[in-house]
C-alpha positions as CSV (number, residue, x, y, z in Angstrom):
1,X,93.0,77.5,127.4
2,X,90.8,80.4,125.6
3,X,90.9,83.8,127.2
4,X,88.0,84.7,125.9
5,X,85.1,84.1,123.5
6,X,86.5,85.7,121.1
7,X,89.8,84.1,121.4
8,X,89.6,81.8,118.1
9,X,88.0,84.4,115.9
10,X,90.0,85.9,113.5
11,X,89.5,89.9,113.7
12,X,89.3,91.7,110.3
13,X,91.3,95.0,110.0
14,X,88.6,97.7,108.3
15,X,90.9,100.7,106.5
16,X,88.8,103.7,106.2
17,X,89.6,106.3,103.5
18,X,86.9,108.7,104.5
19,X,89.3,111.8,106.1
20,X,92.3,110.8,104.3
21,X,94.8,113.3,102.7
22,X,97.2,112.7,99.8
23,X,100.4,114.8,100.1
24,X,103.8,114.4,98.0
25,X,106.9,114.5,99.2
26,X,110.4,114.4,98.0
27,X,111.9,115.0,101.6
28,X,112.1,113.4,104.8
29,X,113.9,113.4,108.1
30,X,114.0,111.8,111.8
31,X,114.4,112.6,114.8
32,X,113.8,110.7,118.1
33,X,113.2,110.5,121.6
34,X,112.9,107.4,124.3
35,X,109.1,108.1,124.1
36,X,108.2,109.0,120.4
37,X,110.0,108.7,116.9
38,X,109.2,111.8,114.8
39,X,109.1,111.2,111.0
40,X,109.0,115.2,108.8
41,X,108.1,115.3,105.0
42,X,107.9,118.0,102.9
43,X,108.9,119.2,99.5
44,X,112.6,120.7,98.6
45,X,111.8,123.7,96.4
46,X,115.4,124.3,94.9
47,X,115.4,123.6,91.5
48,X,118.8,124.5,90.5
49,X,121.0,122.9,93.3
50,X,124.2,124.2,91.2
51,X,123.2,127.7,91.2
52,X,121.2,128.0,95.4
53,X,123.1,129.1,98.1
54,X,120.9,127.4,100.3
55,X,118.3,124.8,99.9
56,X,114.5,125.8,100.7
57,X,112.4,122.8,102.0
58,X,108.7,123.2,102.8
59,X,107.7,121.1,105.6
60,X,103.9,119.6,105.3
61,X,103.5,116.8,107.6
62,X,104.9,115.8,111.1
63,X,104.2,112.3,112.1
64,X,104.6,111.3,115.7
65,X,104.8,107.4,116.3
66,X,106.0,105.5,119.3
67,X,108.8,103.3,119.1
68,X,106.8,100.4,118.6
69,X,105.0,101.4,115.6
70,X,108.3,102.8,113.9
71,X,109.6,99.3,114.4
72,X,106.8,97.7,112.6
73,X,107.3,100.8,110.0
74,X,110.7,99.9,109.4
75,X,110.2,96.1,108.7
76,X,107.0,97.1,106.2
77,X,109.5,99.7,104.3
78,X,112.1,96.9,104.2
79,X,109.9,94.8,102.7
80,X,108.3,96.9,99.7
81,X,111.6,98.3,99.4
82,X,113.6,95.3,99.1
83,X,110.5,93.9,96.7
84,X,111.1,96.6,94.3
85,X,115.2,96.6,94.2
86,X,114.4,92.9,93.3
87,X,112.0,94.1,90.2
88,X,113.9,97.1,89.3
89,X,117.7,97.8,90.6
90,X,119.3,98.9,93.4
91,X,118.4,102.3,95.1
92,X,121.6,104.0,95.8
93,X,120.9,106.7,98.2
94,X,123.2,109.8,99.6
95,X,124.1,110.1,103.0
């Protein structure tokens, strides 16, 4: 049973670059509610950890997803991630 006419077509995805923005970071953090997962990057401008009393981190980008869309986020990461420890070592990572 078809639910539509368009049910056996295969839909292509079309990624447009247009309005895009490349931005670096060396940061990130989470946070979450039952509505929204809220992903925060930006770039830690201490330099000499040893010698700072405090660490300085400029915040660029806020990303809001929903739970959903973290979800798939997390399996993607897992994946390239896990792809690359395979090619290059282990990432060992601080709490």
């Amino acid at each position: 049973m078809q639910n539509g006419p368009d049910s056996t077509k295969s839909r292509a995805i079309i990624w447009r670059e247009n309005d895009m923005v490349t931005q670096f970071a060396n940061v990130v953090n989470v946070q979450g509610t039952r509505e929204q997962v809220d992903l925060f990057f930006g770039t830690n401008r201490t330099w000499n950890v040893s010698e700072a009393s405090d660490v300085v981190v400029d915040l660029s980008n806020r990303i809001i997803l929903t739970p959903l869309a973290a979800k798939r986020l997390l399996s993607v990461l897992s994946g390239v991630l896990g792809e690359y420890e395979s090619r290059h070592g282990r990432l060992d990572i601080e709490s």
